[in-house]
N, C-alpha and C positions, 0 to 999 in steps of 0.2 A: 504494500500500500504506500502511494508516494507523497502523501499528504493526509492530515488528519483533518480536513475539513466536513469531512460527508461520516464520518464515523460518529454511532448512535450513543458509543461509552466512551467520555472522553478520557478516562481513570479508569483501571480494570485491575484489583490490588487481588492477589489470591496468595494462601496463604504465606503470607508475608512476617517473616520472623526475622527479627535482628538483635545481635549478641554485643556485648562489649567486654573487652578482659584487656585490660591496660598492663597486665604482666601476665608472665607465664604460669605462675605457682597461684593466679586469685582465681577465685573464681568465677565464671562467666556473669555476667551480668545481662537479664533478656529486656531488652527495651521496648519490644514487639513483639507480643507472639500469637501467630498465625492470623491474623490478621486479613480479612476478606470484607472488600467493601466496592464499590462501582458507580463512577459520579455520569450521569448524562450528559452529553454536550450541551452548554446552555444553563446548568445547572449552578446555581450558587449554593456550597455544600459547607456548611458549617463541621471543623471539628472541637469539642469542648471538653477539657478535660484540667485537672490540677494541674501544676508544676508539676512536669516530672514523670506525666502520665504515657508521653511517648509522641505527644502532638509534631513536636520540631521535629524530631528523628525520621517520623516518615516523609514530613515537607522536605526535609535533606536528600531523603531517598528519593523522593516523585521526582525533585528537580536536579539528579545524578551527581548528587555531592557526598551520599555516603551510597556502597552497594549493598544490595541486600543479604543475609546469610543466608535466609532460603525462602522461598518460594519467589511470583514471579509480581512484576510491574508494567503495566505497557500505559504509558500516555499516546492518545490519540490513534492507538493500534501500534503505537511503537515502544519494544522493550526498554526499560532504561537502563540495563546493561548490556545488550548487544547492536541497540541501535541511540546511542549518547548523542550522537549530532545530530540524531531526527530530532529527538526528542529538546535538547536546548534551542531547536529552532521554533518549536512552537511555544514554548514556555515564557511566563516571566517571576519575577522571584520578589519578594519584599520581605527580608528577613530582622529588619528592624537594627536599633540602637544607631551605635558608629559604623557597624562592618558595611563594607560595600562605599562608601562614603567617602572622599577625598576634602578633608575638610579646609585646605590651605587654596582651594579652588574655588570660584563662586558658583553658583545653583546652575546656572547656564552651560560651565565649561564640564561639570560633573556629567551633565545628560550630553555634552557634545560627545566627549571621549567615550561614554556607551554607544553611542549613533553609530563612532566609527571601529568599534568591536563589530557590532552589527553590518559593517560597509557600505551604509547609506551614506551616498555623495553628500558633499556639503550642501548645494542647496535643498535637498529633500531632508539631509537634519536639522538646520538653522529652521526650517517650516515647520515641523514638528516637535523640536525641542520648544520653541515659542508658545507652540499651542498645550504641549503638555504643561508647561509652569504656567499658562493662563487656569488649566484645567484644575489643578490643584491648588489654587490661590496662591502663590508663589511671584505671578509676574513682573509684581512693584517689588521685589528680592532676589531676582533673578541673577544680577551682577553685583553681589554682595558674597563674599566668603562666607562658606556652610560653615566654620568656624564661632560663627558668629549668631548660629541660628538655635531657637531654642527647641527642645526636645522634639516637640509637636512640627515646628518646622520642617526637620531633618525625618521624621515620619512623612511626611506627605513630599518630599524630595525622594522619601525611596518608590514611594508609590508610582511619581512620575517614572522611576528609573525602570521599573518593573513594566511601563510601558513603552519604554522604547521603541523593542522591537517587533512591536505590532502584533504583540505573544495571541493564539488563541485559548490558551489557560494559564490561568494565575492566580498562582500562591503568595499569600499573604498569612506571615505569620504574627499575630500581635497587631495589626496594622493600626487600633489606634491608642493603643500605649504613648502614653504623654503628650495626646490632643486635647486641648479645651472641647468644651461642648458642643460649640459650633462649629470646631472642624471636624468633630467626630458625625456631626448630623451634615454637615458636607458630604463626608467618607461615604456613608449613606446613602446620598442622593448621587453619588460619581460610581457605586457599584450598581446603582440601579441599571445606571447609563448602559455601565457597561456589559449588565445584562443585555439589555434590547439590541447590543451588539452581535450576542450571538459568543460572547466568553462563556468560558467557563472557569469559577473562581472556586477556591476552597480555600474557608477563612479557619482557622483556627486562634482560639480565643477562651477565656473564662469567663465572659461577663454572657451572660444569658440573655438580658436583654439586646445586648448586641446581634447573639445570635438570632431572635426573634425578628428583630426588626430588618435584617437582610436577606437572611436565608432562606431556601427552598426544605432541603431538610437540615438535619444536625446528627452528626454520629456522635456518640457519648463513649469515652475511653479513658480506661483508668488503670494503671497496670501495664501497660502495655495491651491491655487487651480492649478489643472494642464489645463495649456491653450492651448496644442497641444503634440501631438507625432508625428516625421516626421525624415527621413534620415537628418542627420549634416548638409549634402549641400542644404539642402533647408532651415533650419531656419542660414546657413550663409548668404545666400542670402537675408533673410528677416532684419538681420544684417547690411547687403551691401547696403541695403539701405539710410538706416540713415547717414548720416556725416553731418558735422560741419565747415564753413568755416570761419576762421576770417580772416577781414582785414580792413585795416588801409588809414586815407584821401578818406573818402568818402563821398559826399557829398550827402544832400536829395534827389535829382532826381533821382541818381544812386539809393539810396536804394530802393528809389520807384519802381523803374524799375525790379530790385533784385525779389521784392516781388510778381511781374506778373508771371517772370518764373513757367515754368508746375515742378512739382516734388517740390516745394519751401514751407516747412512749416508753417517758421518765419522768419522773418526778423527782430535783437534786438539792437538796440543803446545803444553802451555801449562808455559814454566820446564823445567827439567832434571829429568827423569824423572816430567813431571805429568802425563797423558792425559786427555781428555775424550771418549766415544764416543757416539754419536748415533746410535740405532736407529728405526727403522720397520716392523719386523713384529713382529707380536703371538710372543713367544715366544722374539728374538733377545739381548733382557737375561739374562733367562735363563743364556743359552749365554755369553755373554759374560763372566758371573761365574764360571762355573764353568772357562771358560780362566784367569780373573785367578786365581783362589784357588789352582787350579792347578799355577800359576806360583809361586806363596808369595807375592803380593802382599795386603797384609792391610788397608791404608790403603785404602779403598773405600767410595763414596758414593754414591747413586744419587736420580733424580728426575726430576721431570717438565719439558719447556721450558713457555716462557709461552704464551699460545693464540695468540698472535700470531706465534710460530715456525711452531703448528702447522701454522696457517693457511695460511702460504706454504708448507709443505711439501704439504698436501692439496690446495690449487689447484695448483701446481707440481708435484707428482709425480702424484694422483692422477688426474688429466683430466677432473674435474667437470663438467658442464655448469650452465649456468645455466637453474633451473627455474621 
């Protein structure tokens, strides 16, 4: 196949394990394992997971910066171990922070010297270099050293870089890590775009909401292993489940009582008369305030745990398989 344009998967991951052992005598370490998953061309595919969960590792692999230890990868119908130069021709990469970045250059000369890795003549990069700093708010910083740019800046500078060269899929890892809000709600409305282009992007990210509000689906991965694929709104929901209530002047009975409610995970004593409750079904908070308030208790907080709670809680309670 000489092009990935007309191909129905533009990602085709099967099982896909990757190892690490930094000496000889440690032992392995599995960043991935076995791992099957399939993004449609056109697709914006969220992946969401902790630190650590194995997100960047396979973005390294998809875009042939690490190989895999076993099974197979093909972007666009093309391996990414035995066909690398298909494959870097259709891609583009946003890997975030400093890397990638020449920061003694200004935003301009940064995308030119990408233009010409890629060997677009000068006037076809000068036109498109132009138009990508218009597109990511950059223009009025264009001839200004990245050096000098704040965090969120040099975010939406890799962005532009990741479009260079006219990639049909694109990874983005982190992409709005230390964006204010409205370039993060920019970010947004420039992948929408580049949906109805006819991209395909795969974000990976921890902020749920984020996922929500781009994505088509969301694969959820923890361990290295991926624990589900499903539409945003449903592992929000699975989300909406969990929260956290604290409060204050409580005495035993009540907590007792706390701990009968249907949806109630825990119930935890933290100091003399402090409670923390730990719910799991949609609708248990709920009922839980309305026993505290009840009670006359008025000091009452409530919110959500980290994903990394949640996480042990849906593999742990729910019975996931691995898909």
């Amino acid at each position: 196949m000489s092009t990935g344009e007309n191909v129905a998967e533009a990602v085709e991951i099967e099982q896909l394990s990757r190892t690490y052992q930094r000496k000889r005598d440690e032992q392995p370490r599995l960043a991935l394992d076995h791992v099957e998953l399939r993004i449609q061309s056109g697709e914006v595919h969220g992946l969401l997971g902790p630190n650590g969960a194995g997100k960047t590792t396979l973005c390294k692999i998809l875009s042939t910066v690490l190989l895999p230890t076993s099974g197979t990868v093909r972007v666009a119908g093309h391996d990414v171990v035995t066909e690398t130069d298909a494959v870097r021709r259709l891609i583009g990469i946003a890997f975030g922070g400093e890397r990638g970045l020449y920061t003694r250059l200004t935003a301009r000369q940064n995308l030119m010297y990408w233009s010409a890795l890629y060997r677009q003549s000068s006037r076809e990069a000068r036109t498109r270099v132009g138009s990508l700093l218009h597109r990511v708010g950059l223009a009025d910083r264009a001839d200004e050293r990245v050096e000098t740019f704040s965090r969120g800046m040099k975010q939406r500078l890799h962005l532009a870089r990741a479009l260079v060269g006219d990639p049909r899929v694109l990874i983005l890892d982190e992409p709005t890590v230390g964006m204010d809000p409205v370039a993060a709600r920019d970010f947004r409305v420039l992948v929408g775009e580049l949906r109805t282009e006819g991209r395909t992007i795969l974000i990976t990210t921890h902020d749920m909401a984020e996922a929500e509000a781009v994505c088509d689906r969301v694969s959820l991965i923890d361990g290295g292993r991926l624990v589900a694929t499903e539409d945003p709104r449903t592992i929000g929901r699975w989300l909406s489940a969990y929260e956290r209530i604290t409060a204050e002047v409580v005495g035993s009975d009540l907590a007792d009582r706390l701990q009968q409610l249907p949806g109630v995970a825990a119930v935890r004593t933290e100091g003399p008369g402090r409670v923390i409750v730990e719910t799991d079904a949609e609708g248990a908070c709920a009922e839980v305030l309305r026993v505290l308030v009840g009670a006359g208790v008025t000091s009452i907080s409530t919110g959500r745990p980290t994903l990394e709670d949640v996480y042990l809680k849906v593999v742990g309670d729910r019975g996931l398989v691995v898909r």
